[in-house]
mmCIF entry with sequence, helices, sheets and N, C-alpha, C, O atoms, coordinates in Angstrom:
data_MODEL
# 
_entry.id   MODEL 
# 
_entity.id                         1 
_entity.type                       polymer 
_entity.pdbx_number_of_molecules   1 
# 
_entity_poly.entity_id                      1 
_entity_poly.type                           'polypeptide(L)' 
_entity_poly.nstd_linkage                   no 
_entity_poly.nstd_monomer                   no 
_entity_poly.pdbx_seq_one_letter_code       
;(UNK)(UNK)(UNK)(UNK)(UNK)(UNK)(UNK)(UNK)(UNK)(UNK)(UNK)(UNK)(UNK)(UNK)(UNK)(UNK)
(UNK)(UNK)(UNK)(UNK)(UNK)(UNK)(UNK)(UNK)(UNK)(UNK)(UNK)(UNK)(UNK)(UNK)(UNK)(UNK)
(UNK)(UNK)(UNK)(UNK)(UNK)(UNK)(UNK)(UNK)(UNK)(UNK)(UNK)(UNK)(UNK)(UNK)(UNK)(UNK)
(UNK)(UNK)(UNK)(UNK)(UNK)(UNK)(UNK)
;
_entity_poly.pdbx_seq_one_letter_code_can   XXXXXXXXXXXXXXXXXXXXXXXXXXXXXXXXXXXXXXXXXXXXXXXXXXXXXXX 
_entity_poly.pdbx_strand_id                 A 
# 
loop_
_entity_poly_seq.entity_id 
_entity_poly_seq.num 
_entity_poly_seq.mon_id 
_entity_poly_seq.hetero 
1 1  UNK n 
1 2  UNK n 
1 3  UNK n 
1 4  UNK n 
1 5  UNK n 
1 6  UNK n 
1 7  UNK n 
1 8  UNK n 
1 9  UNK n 
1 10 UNK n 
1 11 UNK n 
1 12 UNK n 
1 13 UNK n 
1 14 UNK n 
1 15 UNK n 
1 16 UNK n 
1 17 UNK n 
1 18 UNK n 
1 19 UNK n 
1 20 UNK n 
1 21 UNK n 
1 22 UNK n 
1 23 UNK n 
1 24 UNK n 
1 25 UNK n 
1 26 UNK n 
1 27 UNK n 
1 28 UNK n 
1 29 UNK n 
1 30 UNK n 
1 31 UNK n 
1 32 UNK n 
1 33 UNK n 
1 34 UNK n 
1 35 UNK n 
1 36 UNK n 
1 37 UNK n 
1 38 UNK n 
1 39 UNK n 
1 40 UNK n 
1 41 UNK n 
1 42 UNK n 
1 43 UNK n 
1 44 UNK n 
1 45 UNK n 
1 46 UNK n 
1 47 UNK n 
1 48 UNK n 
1 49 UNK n 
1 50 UNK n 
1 51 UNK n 
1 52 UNK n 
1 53 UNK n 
1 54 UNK n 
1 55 UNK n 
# 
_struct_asym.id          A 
_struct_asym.entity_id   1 
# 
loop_
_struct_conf.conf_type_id 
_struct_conf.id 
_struct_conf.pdbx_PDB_helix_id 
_struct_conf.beg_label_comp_id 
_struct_conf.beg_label_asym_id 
_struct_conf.beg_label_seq_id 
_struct_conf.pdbx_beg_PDB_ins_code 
_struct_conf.end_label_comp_id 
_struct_conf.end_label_asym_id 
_struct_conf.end_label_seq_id 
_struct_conf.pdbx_end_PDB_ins_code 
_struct_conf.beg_auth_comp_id 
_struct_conf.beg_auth_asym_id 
_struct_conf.beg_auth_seq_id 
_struct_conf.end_auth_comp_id 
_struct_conf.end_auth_asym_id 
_struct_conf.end_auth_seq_id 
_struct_conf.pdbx_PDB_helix_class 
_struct_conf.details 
_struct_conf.pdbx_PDB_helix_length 
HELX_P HELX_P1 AA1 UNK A 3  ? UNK A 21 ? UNK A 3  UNK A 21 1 ? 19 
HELX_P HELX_P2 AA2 UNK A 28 ? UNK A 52 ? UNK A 28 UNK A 52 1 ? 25 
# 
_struct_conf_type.id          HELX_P 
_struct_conf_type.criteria    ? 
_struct_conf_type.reference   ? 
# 
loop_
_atom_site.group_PDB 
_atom_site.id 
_atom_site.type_symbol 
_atom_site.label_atom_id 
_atom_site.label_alt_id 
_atom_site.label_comp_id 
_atom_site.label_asym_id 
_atom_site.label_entity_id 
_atom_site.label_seq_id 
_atom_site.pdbx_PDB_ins_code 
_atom_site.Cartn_x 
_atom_site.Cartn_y 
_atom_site.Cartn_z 
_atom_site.occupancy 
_atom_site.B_iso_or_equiv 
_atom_site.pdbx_formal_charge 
_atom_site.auth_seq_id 
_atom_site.auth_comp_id 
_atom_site.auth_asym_id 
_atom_site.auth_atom_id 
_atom_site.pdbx_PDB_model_num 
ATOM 1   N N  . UNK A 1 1  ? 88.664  115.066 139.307 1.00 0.00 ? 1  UNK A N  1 
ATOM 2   C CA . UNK A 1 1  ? 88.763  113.920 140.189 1.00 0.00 ? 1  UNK A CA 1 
ATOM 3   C C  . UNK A 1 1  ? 89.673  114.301 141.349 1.00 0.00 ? 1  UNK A C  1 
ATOM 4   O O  . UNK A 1 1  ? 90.593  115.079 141.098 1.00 0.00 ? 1  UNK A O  1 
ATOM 5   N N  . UNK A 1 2  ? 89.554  113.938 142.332 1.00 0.00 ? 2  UNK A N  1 
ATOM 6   C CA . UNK A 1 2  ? 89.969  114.523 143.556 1.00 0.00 ? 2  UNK A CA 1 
ATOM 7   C C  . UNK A 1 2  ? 91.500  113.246 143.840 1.00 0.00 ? 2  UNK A C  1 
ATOM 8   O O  . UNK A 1 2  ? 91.545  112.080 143.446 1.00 0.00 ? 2  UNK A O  1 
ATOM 9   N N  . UNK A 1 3  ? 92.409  113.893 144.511 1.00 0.00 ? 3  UNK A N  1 
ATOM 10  C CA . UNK A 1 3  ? 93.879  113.342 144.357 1.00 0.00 ? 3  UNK A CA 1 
ATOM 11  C C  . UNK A 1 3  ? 93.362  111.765 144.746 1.00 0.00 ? 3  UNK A C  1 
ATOM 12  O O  . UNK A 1 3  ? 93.365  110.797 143.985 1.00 0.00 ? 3  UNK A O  1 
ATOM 13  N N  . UNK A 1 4  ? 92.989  111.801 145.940 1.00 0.00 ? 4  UNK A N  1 
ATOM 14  C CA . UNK A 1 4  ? 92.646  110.740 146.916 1.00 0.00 ? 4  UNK A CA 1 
ATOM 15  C C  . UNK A 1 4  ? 92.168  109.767 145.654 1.00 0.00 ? 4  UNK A C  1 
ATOM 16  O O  . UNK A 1 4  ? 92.879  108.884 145.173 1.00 0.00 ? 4  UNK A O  1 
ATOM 17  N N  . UNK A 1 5  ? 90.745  110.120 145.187 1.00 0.00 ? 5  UNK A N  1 
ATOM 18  C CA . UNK A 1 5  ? 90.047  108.932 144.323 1.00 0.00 ? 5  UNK A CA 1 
ATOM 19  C C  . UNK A 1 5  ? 91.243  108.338 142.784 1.00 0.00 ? 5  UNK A C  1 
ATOM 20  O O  . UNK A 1 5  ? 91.238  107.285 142.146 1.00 0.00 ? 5  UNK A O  1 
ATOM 21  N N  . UNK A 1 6  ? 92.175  109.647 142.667 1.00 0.00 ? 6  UNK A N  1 
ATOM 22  C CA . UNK A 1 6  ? 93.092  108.903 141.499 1.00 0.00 ? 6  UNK A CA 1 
ATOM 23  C C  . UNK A 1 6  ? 93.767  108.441 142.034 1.00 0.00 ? 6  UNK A C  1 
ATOM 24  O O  . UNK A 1 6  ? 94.267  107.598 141.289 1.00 0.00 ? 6  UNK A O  1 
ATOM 25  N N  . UNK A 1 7  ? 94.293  108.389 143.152 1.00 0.00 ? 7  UNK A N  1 
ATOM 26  C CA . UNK A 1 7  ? 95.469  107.684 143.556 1.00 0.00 ? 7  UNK A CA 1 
ATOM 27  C C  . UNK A 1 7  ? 94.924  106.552 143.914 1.00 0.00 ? 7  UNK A C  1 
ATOM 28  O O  . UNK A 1 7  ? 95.608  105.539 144.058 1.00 0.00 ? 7  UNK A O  1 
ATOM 29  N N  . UNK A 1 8  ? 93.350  106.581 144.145 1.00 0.00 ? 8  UNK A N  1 
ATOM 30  C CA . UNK A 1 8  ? 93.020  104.931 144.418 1.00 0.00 ? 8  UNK A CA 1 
ATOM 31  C C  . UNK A 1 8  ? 92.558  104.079 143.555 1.00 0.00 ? 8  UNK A C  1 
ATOM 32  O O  . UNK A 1 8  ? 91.987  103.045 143.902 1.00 0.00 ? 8  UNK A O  1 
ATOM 33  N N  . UNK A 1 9  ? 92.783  104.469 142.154 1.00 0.00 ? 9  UNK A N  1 
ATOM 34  C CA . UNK A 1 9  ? 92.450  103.704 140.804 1.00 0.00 ? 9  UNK A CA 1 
ATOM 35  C C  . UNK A 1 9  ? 93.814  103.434 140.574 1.00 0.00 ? 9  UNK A C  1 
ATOM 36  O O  . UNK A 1 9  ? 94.053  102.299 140.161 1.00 0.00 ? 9  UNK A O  1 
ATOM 37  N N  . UNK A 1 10 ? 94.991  104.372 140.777 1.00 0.00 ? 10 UNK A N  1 
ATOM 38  C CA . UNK A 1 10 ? 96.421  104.122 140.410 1.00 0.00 ? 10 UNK A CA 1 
ATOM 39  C C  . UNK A 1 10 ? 97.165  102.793 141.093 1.00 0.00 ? 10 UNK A C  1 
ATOM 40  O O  . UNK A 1 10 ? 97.871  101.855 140.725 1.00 0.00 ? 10 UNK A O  1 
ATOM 41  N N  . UNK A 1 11 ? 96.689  103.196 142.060 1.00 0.00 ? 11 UNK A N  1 
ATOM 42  C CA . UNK A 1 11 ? 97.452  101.971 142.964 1.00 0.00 ? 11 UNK A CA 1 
ATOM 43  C C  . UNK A 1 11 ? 96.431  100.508 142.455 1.00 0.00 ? 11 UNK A C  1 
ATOM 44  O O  . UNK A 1 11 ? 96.863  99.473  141.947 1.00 0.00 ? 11 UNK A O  1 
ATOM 45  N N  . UNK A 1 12 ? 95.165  100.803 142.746 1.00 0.00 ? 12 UNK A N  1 
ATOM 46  C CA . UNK A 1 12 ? 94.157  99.616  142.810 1.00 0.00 ? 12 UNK A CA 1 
ATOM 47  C C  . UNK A 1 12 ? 94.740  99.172  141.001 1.00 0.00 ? 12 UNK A C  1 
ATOM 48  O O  . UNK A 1 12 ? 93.943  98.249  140.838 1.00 0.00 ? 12 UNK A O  1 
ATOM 49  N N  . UNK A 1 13 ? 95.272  99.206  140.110 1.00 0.00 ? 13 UNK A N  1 
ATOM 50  C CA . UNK A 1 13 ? 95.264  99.550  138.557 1.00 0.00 ? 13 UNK A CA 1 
ATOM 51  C C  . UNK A 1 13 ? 96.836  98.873  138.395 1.00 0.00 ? 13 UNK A C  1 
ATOM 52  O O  . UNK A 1 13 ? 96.949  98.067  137.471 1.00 0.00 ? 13 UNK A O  1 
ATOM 53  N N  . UNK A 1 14 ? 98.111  99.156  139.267 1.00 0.00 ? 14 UNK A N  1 
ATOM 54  C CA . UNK A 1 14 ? 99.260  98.571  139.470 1.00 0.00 ? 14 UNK A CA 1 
ATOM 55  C C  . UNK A 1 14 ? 99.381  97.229  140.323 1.00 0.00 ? 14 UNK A C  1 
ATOM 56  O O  . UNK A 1 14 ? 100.293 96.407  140.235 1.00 0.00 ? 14 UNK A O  1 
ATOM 57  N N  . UNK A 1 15 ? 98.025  97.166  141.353 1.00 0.00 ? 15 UNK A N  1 
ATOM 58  C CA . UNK A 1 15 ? 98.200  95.873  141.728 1.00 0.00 ? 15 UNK A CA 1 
ATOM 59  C C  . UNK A 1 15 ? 97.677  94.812  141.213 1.00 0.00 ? 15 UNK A C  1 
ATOM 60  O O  . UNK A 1 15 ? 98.126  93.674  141.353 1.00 0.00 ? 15 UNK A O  1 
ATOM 61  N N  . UNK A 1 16 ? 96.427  95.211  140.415 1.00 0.00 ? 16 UNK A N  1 
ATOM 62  C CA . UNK A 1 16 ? 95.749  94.387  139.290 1.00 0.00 ? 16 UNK A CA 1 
ATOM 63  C C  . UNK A 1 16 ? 97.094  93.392  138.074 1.00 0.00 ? 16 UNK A C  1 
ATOM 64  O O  . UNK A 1 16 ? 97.343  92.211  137.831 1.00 0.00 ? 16 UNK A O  1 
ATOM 65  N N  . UNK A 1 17 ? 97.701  94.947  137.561 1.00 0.00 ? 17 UNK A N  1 
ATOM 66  C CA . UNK A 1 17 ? 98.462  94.146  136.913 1.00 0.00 ? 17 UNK A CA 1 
ATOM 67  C C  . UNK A 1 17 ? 99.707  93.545  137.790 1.00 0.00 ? 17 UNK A C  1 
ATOM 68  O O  . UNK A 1 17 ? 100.111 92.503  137.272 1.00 0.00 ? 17 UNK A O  1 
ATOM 69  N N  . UNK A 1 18 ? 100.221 93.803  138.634 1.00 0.00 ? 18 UNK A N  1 
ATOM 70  C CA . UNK A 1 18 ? 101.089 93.206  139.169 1.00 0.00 ? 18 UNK A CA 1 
ATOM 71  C C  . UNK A 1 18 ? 101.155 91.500  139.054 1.00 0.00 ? 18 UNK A C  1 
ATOM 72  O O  . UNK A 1 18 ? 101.907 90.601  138.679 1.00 0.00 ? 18 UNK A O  1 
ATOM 73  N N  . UNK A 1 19 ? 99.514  91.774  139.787 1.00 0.00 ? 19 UNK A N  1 
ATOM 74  C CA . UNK A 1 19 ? 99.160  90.308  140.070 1.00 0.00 ? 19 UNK A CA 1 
ATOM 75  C C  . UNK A 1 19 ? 98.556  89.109  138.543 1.00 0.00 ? 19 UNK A C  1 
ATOM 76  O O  . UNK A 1 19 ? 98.272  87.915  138.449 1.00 0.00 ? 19 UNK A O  1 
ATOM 77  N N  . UNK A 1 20 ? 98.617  90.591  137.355 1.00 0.00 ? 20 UNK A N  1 
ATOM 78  C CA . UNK A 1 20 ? 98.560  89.230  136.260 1.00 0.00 ? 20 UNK A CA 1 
ATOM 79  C C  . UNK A 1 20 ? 100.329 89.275  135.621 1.00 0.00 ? 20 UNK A C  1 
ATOM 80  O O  . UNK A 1 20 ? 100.546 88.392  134.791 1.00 0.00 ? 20 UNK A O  1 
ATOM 81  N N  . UNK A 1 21 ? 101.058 89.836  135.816 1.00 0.00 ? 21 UNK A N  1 
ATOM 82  C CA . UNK A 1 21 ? 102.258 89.055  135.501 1.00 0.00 ? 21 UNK A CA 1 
ATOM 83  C C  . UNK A 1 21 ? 103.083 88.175  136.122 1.00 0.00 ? 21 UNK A C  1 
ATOM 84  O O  . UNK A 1 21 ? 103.937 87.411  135.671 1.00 0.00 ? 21 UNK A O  1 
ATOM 85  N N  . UNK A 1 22 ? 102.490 88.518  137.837 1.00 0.00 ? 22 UNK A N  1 
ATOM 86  C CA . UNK A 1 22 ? 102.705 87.021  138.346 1.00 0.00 ? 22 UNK A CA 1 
ATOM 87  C C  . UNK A 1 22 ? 101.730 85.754  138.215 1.00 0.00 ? 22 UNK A C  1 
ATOM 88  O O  . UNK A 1 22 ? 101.914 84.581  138.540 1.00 0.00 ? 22 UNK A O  1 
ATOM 89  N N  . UNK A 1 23 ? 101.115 86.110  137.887 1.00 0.00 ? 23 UNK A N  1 
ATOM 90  C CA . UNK A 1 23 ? 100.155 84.965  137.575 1.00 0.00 ? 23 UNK A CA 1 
ATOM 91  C C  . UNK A 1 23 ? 100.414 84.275  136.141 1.00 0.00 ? 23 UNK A C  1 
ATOM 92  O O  . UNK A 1 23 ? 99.897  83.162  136.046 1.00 0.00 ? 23 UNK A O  1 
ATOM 93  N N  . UNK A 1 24 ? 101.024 84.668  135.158 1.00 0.00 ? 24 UNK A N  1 
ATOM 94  C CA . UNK A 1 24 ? 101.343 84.283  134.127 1.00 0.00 ? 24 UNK A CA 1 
ATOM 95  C C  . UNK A 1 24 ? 102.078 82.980  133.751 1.00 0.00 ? 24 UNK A C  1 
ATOM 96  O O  . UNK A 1 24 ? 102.193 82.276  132.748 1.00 0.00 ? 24 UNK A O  1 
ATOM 97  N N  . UNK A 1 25 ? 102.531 82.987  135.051 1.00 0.00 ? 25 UNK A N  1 
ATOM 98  C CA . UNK A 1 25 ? 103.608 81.792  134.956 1.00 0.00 ? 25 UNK A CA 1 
ATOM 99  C C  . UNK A 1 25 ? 103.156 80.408  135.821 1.00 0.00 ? 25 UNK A C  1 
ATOM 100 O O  . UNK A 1 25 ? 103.712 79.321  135.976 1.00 0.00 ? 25 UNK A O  1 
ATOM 101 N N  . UNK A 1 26 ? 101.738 81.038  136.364 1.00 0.00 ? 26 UNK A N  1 
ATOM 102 C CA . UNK A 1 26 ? 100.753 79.695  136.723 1.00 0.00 ? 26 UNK A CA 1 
ATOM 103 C C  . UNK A 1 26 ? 99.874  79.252  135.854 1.00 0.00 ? 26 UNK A C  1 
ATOM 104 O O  . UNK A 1 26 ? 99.842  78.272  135.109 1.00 0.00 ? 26 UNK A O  1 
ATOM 105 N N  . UNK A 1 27 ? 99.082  80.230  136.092 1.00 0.00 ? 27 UNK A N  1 
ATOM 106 C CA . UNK A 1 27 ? 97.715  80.089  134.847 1.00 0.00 ? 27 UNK A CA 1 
ATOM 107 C C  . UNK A 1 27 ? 97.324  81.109  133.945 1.00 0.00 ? 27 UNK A C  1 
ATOM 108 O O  . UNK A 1 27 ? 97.080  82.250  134.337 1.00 0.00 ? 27 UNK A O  1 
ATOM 109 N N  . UNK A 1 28 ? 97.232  80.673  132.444 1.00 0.00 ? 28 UNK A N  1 
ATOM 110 C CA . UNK A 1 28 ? 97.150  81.796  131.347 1.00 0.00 ? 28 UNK A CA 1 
ATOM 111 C C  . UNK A 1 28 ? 95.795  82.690  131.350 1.00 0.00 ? 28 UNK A C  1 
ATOM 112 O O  . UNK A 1 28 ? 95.587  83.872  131.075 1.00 0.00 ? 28 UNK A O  1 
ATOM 113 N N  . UNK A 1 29 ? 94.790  81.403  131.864 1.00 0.00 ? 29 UNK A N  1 
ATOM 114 C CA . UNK A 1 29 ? 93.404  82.020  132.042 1.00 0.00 ? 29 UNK A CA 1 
ATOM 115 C C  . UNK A 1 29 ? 93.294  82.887  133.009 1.00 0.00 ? 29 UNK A C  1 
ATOM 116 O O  . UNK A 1 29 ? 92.627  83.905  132.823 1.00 0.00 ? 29 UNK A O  1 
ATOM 117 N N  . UNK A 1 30 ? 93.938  82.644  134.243 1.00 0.00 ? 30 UNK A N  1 
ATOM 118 C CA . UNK A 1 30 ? 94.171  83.753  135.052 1.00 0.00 ? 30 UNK A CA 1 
ATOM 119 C C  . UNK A 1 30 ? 94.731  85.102  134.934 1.00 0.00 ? 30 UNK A C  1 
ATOM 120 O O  . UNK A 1 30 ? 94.539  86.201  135.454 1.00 0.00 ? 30 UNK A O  1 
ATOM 121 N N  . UNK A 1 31 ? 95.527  84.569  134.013 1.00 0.00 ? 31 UNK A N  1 
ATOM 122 C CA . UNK A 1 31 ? 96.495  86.026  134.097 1.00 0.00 ? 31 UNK A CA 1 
ATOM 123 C C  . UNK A 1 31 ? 95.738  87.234  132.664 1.00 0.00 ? 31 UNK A C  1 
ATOM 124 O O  . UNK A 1 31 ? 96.064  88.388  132.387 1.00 0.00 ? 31 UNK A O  1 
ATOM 125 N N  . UNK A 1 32 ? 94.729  86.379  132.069 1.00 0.00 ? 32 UNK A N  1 
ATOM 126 C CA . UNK A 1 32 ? 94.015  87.521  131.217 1.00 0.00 ? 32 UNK A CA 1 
ATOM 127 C C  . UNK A 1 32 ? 92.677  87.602  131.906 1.00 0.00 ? 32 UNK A C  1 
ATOM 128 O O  . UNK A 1 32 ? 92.120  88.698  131.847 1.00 0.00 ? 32 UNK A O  1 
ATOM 129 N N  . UNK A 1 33 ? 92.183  86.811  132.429 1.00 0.00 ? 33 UNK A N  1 
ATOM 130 C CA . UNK A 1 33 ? 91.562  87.492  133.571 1.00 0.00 ? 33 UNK A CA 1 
ATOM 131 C C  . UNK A 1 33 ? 91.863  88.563  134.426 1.00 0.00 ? 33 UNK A C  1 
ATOM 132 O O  . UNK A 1 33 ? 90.941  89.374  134.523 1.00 0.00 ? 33 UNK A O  1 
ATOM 133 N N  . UNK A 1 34 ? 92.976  88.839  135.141 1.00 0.00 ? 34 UNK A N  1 
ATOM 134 C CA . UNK A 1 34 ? 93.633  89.702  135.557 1.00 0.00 ? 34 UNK A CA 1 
ATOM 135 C C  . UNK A 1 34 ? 93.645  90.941  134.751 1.00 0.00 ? 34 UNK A C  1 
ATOM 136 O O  . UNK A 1 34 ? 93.219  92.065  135.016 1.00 0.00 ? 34 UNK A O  1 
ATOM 137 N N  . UNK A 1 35 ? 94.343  90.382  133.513 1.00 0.00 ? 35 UNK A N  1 
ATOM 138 C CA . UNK A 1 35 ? 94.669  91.594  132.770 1.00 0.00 ? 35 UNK A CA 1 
ATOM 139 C C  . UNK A 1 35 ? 93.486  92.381  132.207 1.00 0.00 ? 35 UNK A C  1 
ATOM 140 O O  . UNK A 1 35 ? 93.540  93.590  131.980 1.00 0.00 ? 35 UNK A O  1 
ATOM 141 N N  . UNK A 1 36 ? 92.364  91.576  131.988 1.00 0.00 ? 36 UNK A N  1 
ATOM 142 C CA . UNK A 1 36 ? 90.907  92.294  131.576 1.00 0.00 ? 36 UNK A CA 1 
ATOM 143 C C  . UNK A 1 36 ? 90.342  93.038  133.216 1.00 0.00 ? 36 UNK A C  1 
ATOM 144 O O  . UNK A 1 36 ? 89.546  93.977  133.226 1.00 0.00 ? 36 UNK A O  1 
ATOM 145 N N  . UNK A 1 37 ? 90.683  92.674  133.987 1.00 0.00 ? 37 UNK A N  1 
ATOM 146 C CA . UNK A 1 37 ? 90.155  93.416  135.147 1.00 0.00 ? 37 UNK A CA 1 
ATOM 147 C C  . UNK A 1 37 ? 90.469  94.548  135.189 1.00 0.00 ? 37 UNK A C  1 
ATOM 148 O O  . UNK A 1 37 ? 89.729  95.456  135.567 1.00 0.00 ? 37 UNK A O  1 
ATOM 149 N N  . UNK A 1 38 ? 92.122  94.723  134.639 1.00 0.00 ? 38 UNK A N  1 
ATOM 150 C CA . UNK A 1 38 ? 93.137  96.014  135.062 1.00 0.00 ? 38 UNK A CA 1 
ATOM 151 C C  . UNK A 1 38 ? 92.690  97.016  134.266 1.00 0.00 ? 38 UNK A C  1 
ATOM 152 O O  . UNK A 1 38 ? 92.432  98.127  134.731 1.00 0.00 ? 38 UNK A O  1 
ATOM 153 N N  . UNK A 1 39 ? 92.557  96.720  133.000 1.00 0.00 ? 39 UNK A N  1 
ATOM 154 C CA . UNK A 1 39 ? 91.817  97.045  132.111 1.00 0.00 ? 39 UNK A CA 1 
ATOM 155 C C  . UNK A 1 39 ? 90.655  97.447  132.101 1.00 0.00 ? 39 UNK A C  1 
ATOM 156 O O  . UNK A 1 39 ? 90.603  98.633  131.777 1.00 0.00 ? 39 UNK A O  1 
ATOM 157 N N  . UNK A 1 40 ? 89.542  96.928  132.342 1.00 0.00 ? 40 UNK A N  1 
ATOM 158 C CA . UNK A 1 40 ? 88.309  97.638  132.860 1.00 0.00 ? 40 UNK A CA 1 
ATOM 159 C C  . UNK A 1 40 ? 88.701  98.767  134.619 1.00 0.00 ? 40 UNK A C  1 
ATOM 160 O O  . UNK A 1 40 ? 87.903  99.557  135.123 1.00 0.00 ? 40 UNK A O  1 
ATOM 161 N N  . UNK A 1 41 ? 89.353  98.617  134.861 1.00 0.00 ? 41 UNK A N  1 
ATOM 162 C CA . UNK A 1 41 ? 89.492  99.342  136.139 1.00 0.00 ? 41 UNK A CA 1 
ATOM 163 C C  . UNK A 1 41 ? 90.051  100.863 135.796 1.00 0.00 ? 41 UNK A C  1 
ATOM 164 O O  . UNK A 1 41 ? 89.614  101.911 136.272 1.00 0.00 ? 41 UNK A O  1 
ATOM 165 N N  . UNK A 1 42 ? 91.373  100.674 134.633 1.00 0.00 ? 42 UNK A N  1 
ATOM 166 C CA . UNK A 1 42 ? 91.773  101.839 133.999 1.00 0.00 ? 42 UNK A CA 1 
ATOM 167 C C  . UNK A 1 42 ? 90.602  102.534 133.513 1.00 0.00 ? 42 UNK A C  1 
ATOM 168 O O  . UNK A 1 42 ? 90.404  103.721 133.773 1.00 0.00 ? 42 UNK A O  1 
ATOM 169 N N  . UNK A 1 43 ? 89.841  101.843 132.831 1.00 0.00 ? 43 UNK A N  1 
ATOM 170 C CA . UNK A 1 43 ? 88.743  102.191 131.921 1.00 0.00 ? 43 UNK A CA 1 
ATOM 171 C C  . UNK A 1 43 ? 87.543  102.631 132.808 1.00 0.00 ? 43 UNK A C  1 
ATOM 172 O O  . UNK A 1 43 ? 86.629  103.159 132.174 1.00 0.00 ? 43 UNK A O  1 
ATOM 173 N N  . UNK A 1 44 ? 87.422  102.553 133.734 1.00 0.00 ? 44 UNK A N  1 
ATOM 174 C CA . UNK A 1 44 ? 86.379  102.975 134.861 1.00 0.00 ? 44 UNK A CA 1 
ATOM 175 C C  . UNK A 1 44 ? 86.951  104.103 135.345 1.00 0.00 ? 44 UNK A C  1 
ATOM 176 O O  . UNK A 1 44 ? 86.160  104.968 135.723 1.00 0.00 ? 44 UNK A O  1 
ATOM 177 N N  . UNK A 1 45 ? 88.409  104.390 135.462 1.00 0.00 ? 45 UNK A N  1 
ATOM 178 C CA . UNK A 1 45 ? 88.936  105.828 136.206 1.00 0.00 ? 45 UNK A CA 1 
ATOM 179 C C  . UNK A 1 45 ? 88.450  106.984 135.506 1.00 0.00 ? 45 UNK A C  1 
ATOM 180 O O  . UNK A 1 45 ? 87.749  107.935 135.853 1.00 0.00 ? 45 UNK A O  1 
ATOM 181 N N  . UNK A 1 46 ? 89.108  106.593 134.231 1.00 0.00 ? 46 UNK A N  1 
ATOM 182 C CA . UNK A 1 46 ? 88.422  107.300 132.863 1.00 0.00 ? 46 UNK A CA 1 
ATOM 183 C C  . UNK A 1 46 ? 86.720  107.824 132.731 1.00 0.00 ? 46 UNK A C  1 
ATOM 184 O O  . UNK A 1 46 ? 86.417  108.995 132.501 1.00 0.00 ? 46 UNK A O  1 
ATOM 185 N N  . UNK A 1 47 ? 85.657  106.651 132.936 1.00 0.00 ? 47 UNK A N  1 
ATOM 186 C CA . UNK A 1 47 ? 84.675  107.299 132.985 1.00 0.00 ? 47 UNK A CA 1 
ATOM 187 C C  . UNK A 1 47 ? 83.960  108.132 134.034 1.00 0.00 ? 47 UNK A C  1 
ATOM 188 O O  . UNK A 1 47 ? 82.893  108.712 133.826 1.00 0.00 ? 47 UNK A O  1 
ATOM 189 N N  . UNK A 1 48 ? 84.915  108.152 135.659 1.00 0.00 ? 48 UNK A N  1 
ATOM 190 C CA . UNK A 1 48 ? 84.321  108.129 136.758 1.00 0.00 ? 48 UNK A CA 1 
ATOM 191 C C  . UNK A 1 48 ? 84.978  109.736 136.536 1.00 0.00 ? 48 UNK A C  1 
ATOM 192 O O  . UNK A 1 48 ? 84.289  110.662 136.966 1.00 0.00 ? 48 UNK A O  1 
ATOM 193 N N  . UNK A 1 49 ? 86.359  110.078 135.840 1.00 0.00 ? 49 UNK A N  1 
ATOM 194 C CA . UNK A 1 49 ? 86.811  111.258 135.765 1.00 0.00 ? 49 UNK A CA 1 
ATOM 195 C C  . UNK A 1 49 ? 85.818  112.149 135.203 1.00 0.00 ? 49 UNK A C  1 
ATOM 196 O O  . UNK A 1 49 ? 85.176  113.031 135.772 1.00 0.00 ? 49 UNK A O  1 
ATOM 197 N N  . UNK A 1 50 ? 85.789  111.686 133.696 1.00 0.00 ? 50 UNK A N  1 
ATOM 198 C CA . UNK A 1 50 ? 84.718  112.298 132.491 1.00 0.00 ? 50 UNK A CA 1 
ATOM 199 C C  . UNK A 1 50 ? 83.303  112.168 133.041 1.00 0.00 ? 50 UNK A C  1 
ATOM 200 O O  . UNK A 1 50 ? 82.389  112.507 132.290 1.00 0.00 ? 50 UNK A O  1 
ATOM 201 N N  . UNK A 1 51 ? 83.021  111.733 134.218 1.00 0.00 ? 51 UNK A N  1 
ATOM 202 C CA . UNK A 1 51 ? 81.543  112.069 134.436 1.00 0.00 ? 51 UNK A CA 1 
ATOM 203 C C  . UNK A 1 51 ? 81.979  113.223 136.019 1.00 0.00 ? 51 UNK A C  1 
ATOM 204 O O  . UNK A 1 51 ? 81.232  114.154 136.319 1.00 0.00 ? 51 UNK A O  1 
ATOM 205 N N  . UNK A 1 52 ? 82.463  113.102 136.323 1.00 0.00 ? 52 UNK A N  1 
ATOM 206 C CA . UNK A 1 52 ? 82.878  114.280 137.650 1.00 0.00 ? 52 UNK A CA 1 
ATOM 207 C C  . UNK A 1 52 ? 83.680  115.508 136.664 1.00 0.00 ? 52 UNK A C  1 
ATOM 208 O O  . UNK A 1 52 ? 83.950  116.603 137.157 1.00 0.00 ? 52 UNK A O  1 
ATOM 209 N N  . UNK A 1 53 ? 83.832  115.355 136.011 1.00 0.00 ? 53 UNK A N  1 
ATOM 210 C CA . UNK A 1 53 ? 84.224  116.773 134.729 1.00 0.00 ? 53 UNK A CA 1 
ATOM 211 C C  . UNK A 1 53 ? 82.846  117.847 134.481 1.00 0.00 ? 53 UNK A C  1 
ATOM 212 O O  . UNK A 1 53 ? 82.639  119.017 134.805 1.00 0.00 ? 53 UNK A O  1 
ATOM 213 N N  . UNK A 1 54 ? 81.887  116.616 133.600 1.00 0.00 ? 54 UNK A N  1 
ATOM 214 C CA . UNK A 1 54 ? 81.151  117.122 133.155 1.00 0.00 ? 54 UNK A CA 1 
ATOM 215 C C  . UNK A 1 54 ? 79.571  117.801 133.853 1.00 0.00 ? 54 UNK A C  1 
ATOM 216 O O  . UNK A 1 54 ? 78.640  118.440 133.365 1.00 0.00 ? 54 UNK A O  1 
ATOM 217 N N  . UNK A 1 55 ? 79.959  117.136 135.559 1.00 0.00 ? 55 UNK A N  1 
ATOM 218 C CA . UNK A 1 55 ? 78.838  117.886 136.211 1.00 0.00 ? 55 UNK A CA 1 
ATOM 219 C C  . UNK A 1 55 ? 79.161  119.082 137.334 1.00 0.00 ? 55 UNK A C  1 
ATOM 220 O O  . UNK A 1 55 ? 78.236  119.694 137.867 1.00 0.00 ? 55 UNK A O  1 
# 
């Protein structure tokens, strides 16, 4: 994976959660919303790595 594309899951991945622990203290549904986003987003770096590995 090339620096550029991890550093833009890293950052995009810290502001996700950023924004569900501030959100926590508004709305709960929001803030696991949030947190399932950050989560699938980690989880997308992961497959976008393991498929640019393996070709």
């Amino acid at each position: 994976m090339s620096k550029g594309l991890s550093l833009w899951f890293a950052v995009s991945s810290i502001i996700l959660l950023t924004a569900a622990a501030i959100s926590i203290s508004y709305s709960a549904w929001l803030a696991i919303l949030l947190g399932l986003l950050s989560v699938g987003n980690i989880g997308w770096g992961f497959v976008v790595k393991a498929r640019q590995r393996r070709s």
